[in-house]
N, C-alpha and C positions, 0 to 999 in steps of 0.2 A: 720230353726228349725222345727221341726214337731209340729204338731196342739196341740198336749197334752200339750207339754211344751209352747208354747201359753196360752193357757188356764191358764194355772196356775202359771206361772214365766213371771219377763219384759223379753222380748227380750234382748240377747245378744247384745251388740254394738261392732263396729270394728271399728276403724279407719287403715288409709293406710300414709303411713311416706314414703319418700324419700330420700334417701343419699343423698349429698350437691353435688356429685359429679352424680348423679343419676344411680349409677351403681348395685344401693343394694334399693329393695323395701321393707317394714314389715311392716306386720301386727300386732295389739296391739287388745286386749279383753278387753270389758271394761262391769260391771257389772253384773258377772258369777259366783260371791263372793256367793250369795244364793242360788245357782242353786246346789243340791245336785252334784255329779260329776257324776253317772252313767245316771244322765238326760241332762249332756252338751254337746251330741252331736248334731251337726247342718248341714246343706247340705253346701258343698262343694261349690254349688254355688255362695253362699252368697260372696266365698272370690272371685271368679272369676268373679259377676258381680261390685265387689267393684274395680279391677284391672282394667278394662275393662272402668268406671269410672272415673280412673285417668289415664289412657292411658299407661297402663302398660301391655305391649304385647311381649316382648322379657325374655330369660331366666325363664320362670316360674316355678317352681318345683312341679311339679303332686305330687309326690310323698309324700313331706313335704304338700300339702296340705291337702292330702288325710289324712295321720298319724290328721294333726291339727284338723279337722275335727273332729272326735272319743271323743273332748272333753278336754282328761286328761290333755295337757299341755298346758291348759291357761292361766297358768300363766307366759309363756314364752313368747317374741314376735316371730311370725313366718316370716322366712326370706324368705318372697315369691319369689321374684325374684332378681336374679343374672347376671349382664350382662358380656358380654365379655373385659375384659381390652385388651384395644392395648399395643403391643408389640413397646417400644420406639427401635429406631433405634442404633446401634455401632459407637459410633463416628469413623474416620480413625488413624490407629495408626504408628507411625514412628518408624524407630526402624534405630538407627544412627550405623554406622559401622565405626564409629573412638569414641574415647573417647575426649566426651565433658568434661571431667574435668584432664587433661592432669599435672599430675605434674612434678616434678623432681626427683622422689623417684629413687636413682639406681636402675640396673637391677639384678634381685637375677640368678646365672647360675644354671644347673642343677644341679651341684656337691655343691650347697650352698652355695659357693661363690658369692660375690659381686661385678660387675664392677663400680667403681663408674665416672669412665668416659662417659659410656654410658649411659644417664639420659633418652634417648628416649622423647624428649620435643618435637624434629619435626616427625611429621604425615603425611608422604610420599606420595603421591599418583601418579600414574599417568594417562594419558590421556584415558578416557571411564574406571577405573575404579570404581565400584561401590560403593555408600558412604552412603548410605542412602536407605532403604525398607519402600514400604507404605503400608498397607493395606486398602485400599479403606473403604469408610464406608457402610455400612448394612441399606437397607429400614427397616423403620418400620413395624408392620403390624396394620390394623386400628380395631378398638372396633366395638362395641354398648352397649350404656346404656338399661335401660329395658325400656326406653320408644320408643323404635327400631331406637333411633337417631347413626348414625356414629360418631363415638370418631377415632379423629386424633392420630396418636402416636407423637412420640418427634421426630423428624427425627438426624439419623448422621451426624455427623458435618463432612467436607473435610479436609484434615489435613494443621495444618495450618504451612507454610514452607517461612520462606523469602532466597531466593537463591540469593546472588553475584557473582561477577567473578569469573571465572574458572570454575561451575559445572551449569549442563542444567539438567529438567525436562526429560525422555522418553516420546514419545508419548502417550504410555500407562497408562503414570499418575506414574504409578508406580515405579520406580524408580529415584534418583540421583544421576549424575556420572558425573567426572572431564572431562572438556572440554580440559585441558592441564596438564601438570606435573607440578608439586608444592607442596605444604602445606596443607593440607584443615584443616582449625579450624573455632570455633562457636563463631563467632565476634558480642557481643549482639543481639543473636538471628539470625543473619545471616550465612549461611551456606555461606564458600567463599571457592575458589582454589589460595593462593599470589604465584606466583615464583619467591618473591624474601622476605628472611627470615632476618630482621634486628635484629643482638645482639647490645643493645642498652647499654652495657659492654663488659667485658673482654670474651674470651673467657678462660675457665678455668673450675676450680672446681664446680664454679655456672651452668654450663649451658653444661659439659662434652661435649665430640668431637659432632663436627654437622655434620650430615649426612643430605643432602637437597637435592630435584628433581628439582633445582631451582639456581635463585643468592643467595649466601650470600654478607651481609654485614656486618662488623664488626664496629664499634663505635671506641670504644677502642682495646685495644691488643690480640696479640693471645700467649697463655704463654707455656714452656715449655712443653713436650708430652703430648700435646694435639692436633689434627686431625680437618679437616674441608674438605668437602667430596661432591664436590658441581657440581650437572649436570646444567650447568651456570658457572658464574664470580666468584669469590671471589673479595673483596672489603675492605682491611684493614683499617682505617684509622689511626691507631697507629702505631705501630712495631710487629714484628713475632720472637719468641725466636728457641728453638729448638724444631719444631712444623712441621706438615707436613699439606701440602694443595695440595688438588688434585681439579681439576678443568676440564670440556669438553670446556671451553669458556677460557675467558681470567684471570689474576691474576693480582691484582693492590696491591701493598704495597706502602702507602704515607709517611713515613718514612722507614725503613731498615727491614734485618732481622739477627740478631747474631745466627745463626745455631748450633754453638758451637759441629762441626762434627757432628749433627745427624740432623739439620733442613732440609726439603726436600721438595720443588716446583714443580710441574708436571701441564701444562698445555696443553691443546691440541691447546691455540689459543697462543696468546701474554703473556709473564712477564714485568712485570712494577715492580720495585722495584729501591728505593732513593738508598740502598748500600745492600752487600752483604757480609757478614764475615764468611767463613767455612760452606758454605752452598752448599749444591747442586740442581738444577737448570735444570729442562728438556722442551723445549716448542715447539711445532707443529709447533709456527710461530716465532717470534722474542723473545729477552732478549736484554732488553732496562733500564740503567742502570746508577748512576754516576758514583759508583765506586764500584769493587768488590776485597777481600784482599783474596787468600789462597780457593777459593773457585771453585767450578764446575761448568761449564756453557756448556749445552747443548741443542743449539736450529737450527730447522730443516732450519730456513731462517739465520737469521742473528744477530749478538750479537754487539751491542752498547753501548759505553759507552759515556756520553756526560752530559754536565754539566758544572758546576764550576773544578769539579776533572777529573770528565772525564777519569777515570784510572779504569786498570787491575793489580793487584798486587799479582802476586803468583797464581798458582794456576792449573788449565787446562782449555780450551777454545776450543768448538767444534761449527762447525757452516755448515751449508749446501751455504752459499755462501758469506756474507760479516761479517769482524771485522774488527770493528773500533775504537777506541779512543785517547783520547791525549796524556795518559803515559800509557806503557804497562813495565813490570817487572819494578824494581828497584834499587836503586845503590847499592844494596849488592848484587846484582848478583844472584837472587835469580833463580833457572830452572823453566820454566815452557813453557807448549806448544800449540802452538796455530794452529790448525786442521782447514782444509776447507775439507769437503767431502760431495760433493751433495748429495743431498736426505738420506742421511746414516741412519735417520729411516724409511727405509723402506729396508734397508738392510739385508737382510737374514746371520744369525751368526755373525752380526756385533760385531768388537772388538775396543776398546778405543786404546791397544796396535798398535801404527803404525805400528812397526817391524813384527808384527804381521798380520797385518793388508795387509799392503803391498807385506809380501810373501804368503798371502792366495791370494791378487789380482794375483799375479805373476801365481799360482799355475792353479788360475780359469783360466785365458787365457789362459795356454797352454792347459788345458782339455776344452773349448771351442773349441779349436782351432784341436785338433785329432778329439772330437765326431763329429765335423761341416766335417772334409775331412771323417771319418768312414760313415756318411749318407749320404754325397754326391756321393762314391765309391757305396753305397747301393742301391742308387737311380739309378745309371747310368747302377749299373747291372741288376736292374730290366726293363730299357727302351730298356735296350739289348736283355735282354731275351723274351719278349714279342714283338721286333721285329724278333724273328727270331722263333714266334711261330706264326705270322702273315704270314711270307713266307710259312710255315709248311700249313698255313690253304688253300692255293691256290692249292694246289695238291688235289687229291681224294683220300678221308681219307672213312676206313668204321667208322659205327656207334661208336662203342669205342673207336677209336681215337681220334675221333671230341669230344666227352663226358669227354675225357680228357684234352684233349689240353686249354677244357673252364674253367673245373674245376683250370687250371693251370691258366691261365688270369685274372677270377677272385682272384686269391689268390698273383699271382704280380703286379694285381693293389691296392689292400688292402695293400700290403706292402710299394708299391710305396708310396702314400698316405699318413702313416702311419709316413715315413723318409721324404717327404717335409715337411710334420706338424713340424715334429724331428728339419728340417733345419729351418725353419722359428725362432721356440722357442728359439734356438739358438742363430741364428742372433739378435732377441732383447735382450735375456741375454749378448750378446757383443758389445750392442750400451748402455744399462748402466754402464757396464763395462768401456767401451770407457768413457761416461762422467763423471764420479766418476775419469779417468785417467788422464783428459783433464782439468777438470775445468772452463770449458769457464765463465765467466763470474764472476768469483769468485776473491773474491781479497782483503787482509789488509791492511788498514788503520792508520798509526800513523799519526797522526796531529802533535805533537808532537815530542816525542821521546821514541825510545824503548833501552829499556837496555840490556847489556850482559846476557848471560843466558836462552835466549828467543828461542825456535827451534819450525820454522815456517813448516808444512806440509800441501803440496798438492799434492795429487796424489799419487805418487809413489817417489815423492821427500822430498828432507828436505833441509830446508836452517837455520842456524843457526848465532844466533846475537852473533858476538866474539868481536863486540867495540858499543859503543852504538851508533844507528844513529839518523839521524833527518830527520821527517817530509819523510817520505818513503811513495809508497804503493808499495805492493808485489802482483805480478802477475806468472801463469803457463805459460810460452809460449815456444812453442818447446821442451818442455818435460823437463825443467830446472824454477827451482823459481828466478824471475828477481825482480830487485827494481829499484823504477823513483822518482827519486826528485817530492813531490810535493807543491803549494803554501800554502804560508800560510793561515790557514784557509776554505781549498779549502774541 
């Protein structure tokens, strides 16, 4: 204060106050109540030896003191000093690319429609797919309170992630993604990849077709049009009505399936199924069966039936090498046919129709058989003509002749070339020709007895059953279908 107002007023008082957090320092006036107002002002110093005092050195505002000074607002406290608050840090955020709350709601189409078979309850994935984004978390940045101490921030928290089977961290931190094909769902708190999807019911209305990257298994049954879609096994433990199951792996049914003309089995490995009524039936590798009534069975190895019944009853029977069972047709004489043709899926325009079927083999050998002599005749004219462009080349030829003759050489060995390749391709198209004709190793099995009715095809042959016989097996040899007693039980 200056001397005058010395002289004749107490001295103003100051005190200095500190935020609990010490980020905010004030000054408070105390005793100024008598002091006319046009004589309270004071030096500036006074508040910066009072600062200085309590070790308050950071954030000071010149400015607010300077104004404070001047006197008028002392009845305010002045907010001396301000420090810097730290910046707390972003925790890391996930951001899930499948849905953690997965219902059964059917799927609305675009036309407004509803399917209500498709529930979408399994969440696909497959191998290195991405299922999961992180955003790392964000440093903080640090303070100072006004007494120039360093304030820590809050730091970001790492995101917190528990991963099970099937999906792996990247190096990066940053992302997660399925180590294999399957399922991925959020199993209390755990992120997992299963590939194998258990309905722990029916399949049906509850739970609409399952489409899965994986094995199913089923508990219970699979009902009427309704689909099961499985890169894996399928796994019934019930029955299968008129339902379709497609599978990359094998198909197990532990009781039957009543097809009732529309059920439909496609596997690429094995069928396992107790019986088979009006059902159709396609499998990579075998069809392994007790008994099948009126039904289709198409599988690339071999078709079995065995058991207590151990019967084929009506129906069609295609197989790439062996059928067998105890009773094949019935005593009402029912037709039905039973086909050996190797490899027949991988058959180019393959037809069910033998008559059919037979006079396209018929047709393919003999067009085999021209195109093989037209590029052999091709070939020879070319070995021809380039020897007698070799004797050509021993004479003295000027520059354009020779320029020709090579130009010629190159373009009948390009052909040559061209028509061995032609002959080779050939040659293999009439060695599976040949074995699809031959059948080697191919051959039916009645343990039993097969009934009238029955018309057995291999090859290019047909042998049909005009009385019923016993305990046969039927083999291709020498271009005609033979039968050999065989033992019982053999």
């Amino acid at each position: 204060m200056d001397e005058k107002q010395n002289e004749e007023y107490e001295p103003i008082q100051f005190t200095l106050t500190l935020s609990q957090n010490k980020m905010f320092a004030y000054v408070r006036a105390e005793n100024y109540e008598g002091i006319p107002e046009e004589k309270r002002g004071f030096d500036p110093q006074i508040i910066y030896d009072l600062a200085n005092q309590y070790g308050v050195k950071y954030g000071i505002d010149d400015e607010a003191v300077k104004e404070y000074a001047n006197g008028r607002r002392l009845y305010q406290d002045l907010e001396l000093a301000h420090g810097k608050e730290p910046i707390d840090g972003v925790d890391a955020k996930v951001r899930y690319l499948f849905d953690l709350n997965a219902s059964n709601a059917p799927k609305e189409n675009e036309d407004g429609t509803v399917n209500y078979k498709e529930l979408g309850l399994i969440q696909n994935v497959s191998e290195k797919d991405l299922i999961c984004k992180i955003t790392p978390p964000k440093d903080g940045e640090k303070g100072i309170n006004v007494l120039g101490d360093e304030v820590l921030p809050k730091e970001g928290k790492p995101a917190e992630l528990n991963l099970g089977q099937g999906v792996a961290l990247t190096d990066d931190g940053l992302e997660v993604r399925a180590t294999m094909e399957g399922r991925v769902v959020f199993n209390k708190g755990t992120i997992e990849v299963s590939n194998i999807y258990t309905v722990k019911g029916d399949v049906g209305p509850e739970t609409g077709n399952i489409r899965f990257n994986g094995s199913v298994v089923v508990q219970g049954n699979v009902m009427s049009d309704y689909s099961i879609f499985a890169k894996g096994d399928i796994v019934v433990n019930g029955y299968v009505e008129a339902s379709m199951l497609n599978a990359t792996g094998n198909v197990i049914i532990a009781n039957g399936m009543n097809g009732m003309k529309k059920g439909f089995i496609k596997a690429d490995g094995n069928i396992t199924v107790k019986f088979a009524e009006m059902a159709k039936l396609i499998a990579g590798g075998d069809i392994l069966c007790d008994y099948s009534i009126n039904s289709d069975f198409r599988a690339n190895r071999n078709i079995v039936a065995s058991g207590k019944k151990g019967s084929l009853l009506g129906g069609s029977y295609l197989a790439g090498n062996i059928i067998e069972a105890k009773v094949i047709g019935s005593e009402l004489n029912i037709s039905m046919d039973l086909q050996i043709v190797p490899d027949w899926m991988h058959e180019i325009g393959f037809t069910l129709n033998p008559e059919e079927r037979i006079a396209n083999y018929k047709k393919a050998g003999q067009e085999f058989a021209q195109d093989l002599a037209d590029c052999e005749k091709g070939a020879a004219k070319m070995e021809k003509n380039l020897m007698q462009i070799s004797q050509r080349l021993q004479k003295d030829l000027d520059r354009a002749e020779m320029e020709e003759l090579k130009q010629k050489v190159l373009a009948y060995n390009q052909e040559r070339t061209r028509l061995k390749e032609a002959i080779e391709e050939i040659k293999v198209k009439q060695k599976v020709l040949e074995a699809d004709l031959l059948c080697e190793g191919c051959k039916i099995v009645v343990k039993d007895i097969i009934h009238t009715g029955v018309r057995i095809v291999m090859g290019t042959q047909t042998y049909r059953i005009n009385g019923h016989e016993k305990i046969q097996t039927y083999l291709l040899e020498d271009g005609e279908i033979k039968s050999y007693g065989i033992s019982q039980g053999a």
